[in-house]
N, C-alpha and C positions, 0 to 999 in steps of 0.2 A: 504494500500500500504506500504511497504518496502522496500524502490529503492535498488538496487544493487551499484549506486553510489548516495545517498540521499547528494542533496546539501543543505537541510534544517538544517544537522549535521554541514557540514563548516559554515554554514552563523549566526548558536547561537554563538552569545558574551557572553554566560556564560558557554557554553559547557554542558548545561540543556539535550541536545539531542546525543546520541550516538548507535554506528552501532557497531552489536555484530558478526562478524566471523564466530562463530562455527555456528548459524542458519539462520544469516541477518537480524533479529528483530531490526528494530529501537524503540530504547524506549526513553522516557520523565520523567526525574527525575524534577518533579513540585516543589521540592522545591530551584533548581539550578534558574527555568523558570523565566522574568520578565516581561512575556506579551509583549515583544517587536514586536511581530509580524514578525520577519525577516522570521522565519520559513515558513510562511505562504507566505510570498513575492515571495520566492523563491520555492518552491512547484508547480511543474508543474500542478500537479494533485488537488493542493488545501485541500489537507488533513488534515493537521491540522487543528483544532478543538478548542475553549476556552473556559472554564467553567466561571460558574458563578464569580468566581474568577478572571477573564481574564487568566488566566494559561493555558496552552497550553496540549491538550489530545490527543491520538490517542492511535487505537487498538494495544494489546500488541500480538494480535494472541493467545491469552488465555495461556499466560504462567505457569498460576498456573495449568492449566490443561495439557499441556506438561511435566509441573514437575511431574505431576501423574502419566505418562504415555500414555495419551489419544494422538491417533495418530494424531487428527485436530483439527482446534477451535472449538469453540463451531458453529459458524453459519456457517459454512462448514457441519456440523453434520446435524443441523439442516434445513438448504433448502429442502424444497419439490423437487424443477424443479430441481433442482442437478447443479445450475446457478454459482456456488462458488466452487471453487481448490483449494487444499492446498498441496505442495510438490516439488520436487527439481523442478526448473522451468527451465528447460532444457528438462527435461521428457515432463512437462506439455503441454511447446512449438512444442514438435516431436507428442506430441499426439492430440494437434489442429491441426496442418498440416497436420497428416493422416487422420482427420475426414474431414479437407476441401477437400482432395486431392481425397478423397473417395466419396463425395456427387458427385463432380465437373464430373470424370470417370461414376457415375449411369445418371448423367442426360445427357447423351449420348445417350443413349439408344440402346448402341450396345451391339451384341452378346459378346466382350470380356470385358465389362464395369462390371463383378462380380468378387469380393473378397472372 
């Protein structure tokens, strides 16, 4: 996850975690991090992460491989069921509501229920 308004970023007291603009990547500089767990307090979603270290982790969306060029993370690539998205997430939301919008229209089962 990468909130579009991550309150994990206001709640670090060392400013360890920060939200990048040009792509919404929240990333974790571990050596800012003190294990304080605020991040994780305030994480709707629970995502943060702590390594053996108690320092705080999360998915960087394969940034070393966006620097290459590669259009998605690595496990975006990788899923079989095709279960994982990667992309402007405005698109991604217009295109879950036309798949919901579309199943909902077929299981009608009328003559004008086809796309």
């Amino acid at each position: 996850m990468h909130c579009a308004d991550a309150p994990c970023v206001i709640a670090c007291p060392t400013g360890a975690l920060s939200k990048y603009q040009e792509d919404g990547r929240v990333l974790v500089d571990q050596g800012k991090c003190i294990g304080c767990r605020m991040c994780l307090q305030v994480c709707p979603f629970g995502i943060p992460q702590f390594d053996k270290n108690d320092l705080m982790q999360k998915c960087t969306l394969c940034l070393e491989r966006m620097e290459e060029g590669k259009e998605e993370p690595a496990c975006v690539s990788a899923c079989p069921a095709k279960a994982l998205q990667f992309g402007d997430a405005n698109k991604l939301t217009i295109d879950l509501q036309k798949k919901a919008a579309s199943k909902l229209v077929l299981m009608t089962d009328k003559p004008y229920a086809t796309l």
